[in-house]
N, C-alpha and C positions, 0 to 999 in steps of 0.2 A: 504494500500500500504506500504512497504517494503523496504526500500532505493530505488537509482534511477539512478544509473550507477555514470558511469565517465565523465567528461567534452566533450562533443564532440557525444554525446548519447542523447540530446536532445528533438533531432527532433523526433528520432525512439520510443523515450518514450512517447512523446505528441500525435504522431500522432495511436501508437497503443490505448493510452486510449480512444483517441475519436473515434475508430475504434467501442470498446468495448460498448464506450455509458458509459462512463464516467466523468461525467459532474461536478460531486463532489466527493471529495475523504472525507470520514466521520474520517476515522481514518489514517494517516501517521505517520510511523515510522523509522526513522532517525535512526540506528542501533549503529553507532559509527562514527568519523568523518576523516575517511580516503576518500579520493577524487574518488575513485572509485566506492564508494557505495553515498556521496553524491553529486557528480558533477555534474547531472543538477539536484538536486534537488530544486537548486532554482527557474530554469525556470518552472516548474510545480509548485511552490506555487506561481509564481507571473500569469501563464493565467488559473489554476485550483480553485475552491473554497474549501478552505481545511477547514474540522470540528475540529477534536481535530489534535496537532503535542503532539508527543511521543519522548522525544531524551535522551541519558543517560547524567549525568553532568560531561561532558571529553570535554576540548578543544580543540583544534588546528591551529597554527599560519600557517596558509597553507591561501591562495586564495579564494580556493573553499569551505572554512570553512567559512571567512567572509562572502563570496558571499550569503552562506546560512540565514548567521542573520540578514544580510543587507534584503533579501527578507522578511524574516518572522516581521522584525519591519517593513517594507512598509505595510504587511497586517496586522499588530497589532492583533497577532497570541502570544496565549499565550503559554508558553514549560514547557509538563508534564514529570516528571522525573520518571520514572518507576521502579518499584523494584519487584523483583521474589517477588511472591507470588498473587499479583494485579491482581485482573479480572478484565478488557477492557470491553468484552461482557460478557453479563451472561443472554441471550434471550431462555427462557423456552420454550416459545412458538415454535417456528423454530429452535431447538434444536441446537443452535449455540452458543458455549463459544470461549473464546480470551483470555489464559490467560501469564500471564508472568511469565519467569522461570527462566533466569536470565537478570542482575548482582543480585548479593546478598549485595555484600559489597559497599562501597563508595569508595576507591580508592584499584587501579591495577597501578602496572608497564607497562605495554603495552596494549596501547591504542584499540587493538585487543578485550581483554577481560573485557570491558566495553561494549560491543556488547549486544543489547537486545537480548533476546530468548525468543520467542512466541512459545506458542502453542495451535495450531485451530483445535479444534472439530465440528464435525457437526455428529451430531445423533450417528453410530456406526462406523464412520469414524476418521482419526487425522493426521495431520501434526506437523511436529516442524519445526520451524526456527533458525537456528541458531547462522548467521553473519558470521563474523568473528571469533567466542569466539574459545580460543584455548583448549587444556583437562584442564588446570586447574579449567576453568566454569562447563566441565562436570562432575569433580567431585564433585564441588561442588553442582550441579543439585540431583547428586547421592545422595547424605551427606543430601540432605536438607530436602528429603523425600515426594518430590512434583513429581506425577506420569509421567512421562516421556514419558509412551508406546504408542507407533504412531506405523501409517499403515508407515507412509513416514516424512523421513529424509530431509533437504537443507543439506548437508553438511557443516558442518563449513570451514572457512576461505581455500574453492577454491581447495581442494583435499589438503591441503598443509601437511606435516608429524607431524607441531605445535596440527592438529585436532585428531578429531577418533579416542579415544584408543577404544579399545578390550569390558574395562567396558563399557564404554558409548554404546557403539552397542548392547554392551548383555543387558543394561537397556531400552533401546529403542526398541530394537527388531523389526525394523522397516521389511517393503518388501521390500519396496523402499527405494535407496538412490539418490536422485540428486546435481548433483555437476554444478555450476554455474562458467565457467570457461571460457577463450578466445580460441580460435582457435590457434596452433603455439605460444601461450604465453613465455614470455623470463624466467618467473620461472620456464619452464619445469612441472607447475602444469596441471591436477592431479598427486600428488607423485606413484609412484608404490607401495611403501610400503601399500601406502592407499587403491590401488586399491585392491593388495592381501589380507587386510586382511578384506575389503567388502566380495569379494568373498568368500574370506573363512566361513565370516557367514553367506553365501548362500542370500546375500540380493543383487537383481539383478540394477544393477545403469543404470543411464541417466544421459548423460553429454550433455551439454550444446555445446562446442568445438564439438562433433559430428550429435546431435541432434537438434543445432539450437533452437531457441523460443522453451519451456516446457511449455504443459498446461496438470496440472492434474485436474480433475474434479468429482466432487461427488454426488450421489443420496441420501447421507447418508446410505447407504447400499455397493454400489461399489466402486470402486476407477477405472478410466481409463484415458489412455497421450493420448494427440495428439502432435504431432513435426514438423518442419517443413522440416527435411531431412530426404530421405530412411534411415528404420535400420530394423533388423530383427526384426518382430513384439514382441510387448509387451503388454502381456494377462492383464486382465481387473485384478485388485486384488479385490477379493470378500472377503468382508471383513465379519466374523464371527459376525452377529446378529438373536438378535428378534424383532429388530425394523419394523413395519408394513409401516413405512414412504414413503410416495412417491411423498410428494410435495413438491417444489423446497423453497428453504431458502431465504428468501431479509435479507438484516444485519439490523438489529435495529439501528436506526442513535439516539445520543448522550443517550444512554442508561445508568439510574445513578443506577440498579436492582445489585444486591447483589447477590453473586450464595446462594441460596437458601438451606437448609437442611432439607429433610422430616421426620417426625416423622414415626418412626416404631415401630414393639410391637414383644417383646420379641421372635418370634418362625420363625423372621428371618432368613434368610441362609443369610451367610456372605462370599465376595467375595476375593479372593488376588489375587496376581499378585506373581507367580514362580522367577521373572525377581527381581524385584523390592523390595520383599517380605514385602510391602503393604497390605493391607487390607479396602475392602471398602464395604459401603451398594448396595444391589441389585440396586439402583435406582441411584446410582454414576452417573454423564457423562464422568468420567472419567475408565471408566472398562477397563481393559485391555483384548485383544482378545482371545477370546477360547482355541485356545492351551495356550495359558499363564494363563491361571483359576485354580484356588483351590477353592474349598468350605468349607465352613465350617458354621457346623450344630450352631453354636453361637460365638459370641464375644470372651469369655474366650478362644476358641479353637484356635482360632486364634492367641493369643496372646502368648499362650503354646506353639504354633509354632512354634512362632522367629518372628511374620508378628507385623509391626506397622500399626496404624490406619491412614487412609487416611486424608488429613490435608483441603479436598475440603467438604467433605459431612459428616466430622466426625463420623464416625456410632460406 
């Protein structure tokens, strides 16, 4: 779980998780400490059993910031500080990674961009999460050389014009962008600026403000929403693989696995990423999708390219 609204959000949060059959939440992650994303977070670690909390090390003298620590010292709940690079999950088995992207650094000026940045794989599928983080994180996502390419985007910080540069969408190359926003909000978010320049690179969005509750869901092969308001329908994004997969994922609860590196022999074909100009082994989890592939016949080819080597499966 993902942050958890703003104060007054609740009820709506509790009573969907136990809708879901949510009875323990294994991994929560506390993104940054603005009152919007963590306002009821408390009441959810005080009637949920929570396995690990994830939160960046950024204060704030707010309320709803106490509120939060006051909960998590009742449950004597220990706080893990997360840093880009950190895998969460790394479950071979059910072809499920968790990894973190950012923050990089230990201190920012604004408390925005101390925002965690996940990103969840499952088989030939990927999401990113973003927060709040504004461009300055996504360049540095860019810069850091950790693979970014998702099927589907969170938008960062609410459509607002601080997010989404141009690079970040061409390194992500998502299909999807979802943007998490209020109805009639007083910042007039999503920005327009934002919207056109989604459009512009043909990546089809879901807003929140229109679409009500977002649920995307995976086969590890598909990706498909359901929502809770009429909109003009939105096709299933089939996601380029060879995965044979068709059994459903459970998360691996406190999993201490390592992402793994395979040994391979020399007559390799070696993968990159157009977008990113990455370089990674056939057996990556992190491959970027079909039309974004280059191959290359060995290692050195790659490298004469201009592609750097992948920092997850080192190949």
């Amino acid at each position: 779980m993902i942050d958890a609204g703003g104060n007054g959000n609740e009820r709506f949060i509790i009573n969907y998780l136990a809708k879901i059959g949510a009875g323990r939440i294994d991994y929560l992650f506390f993104t940054h400490p603005h009152e919007d994303h963590i306002g009821s977070l408390d009441a959810v670690i005080k009637v949920i059993d929570i396995g690990k909390l994830y939160m960046p090390k950024a204060a704030n003298d707010t309320k709803a910031y106490g509120d939060v620590l006051s909960a998590i010292k009742q449950k004597n709940l220990d706080i893990i500080n997360p840093k880009a690079g950190d895998i969460i999950i790394s479950d071979a088995a059910n072809h499920i990674y968790l990894s973190v992207m950012a923050p990089a650094k230990a201190e920012y000026v604004n408390l925005n961009n101390y925002s965690i940045i996940l990103k969840l794989a499952y088989a030939g599928t990927s999401f990113l999460f973003n927060g709040d983080a504004e461009d300055i994180l996504e360049y540095e996502m860019i810069d850091s050389g950790l693979d970014i390419d998702v099927d589907v985007v969170k938008i960062g910080h609410h459509g607002s014009d601080t997010s989404t540069s141009e690079a970040f969408l061409t390194a992500a190359s998502p299909q999807y962008a979802v943007i998490s926003v209020g109805e009639n909000n007083i910042y007039g978010l999503p920005s327009q600026s934002i919207i056109d320049k989604i459009n512009k690179a043909g990546i089809k969005i879901l807003r929140t403000d229109e679409l009500g509750t977002i649920i995307a869901s995976s086969d590890g092969k598909s990706i498909w929403f359901e929502h809770e308001n009429k909109a003009p329908d939105i096709a299933v994004a089939e996601v380029a693989t060879d995965s044979k997969i068709s059994a459903k994922a459970e998360i691996a609860t406190d999993s201490k696995e390592s992402a793994k590196t395979e040994q391979h022999t020399g007559d390799e074909t070696f993968i990159g990423n157009k977008n990113s100009k990455i370089f990674h082994t056939e057996y990556c989890h992190t491959l970027p999708k079909k039309s974004n592939q280059v191959i290359f016949g060995d290692r050195d080819a790659a490298i004469k390219a201009g592609y750097r080597p992948c920092k997850n499966c080192n190949p």
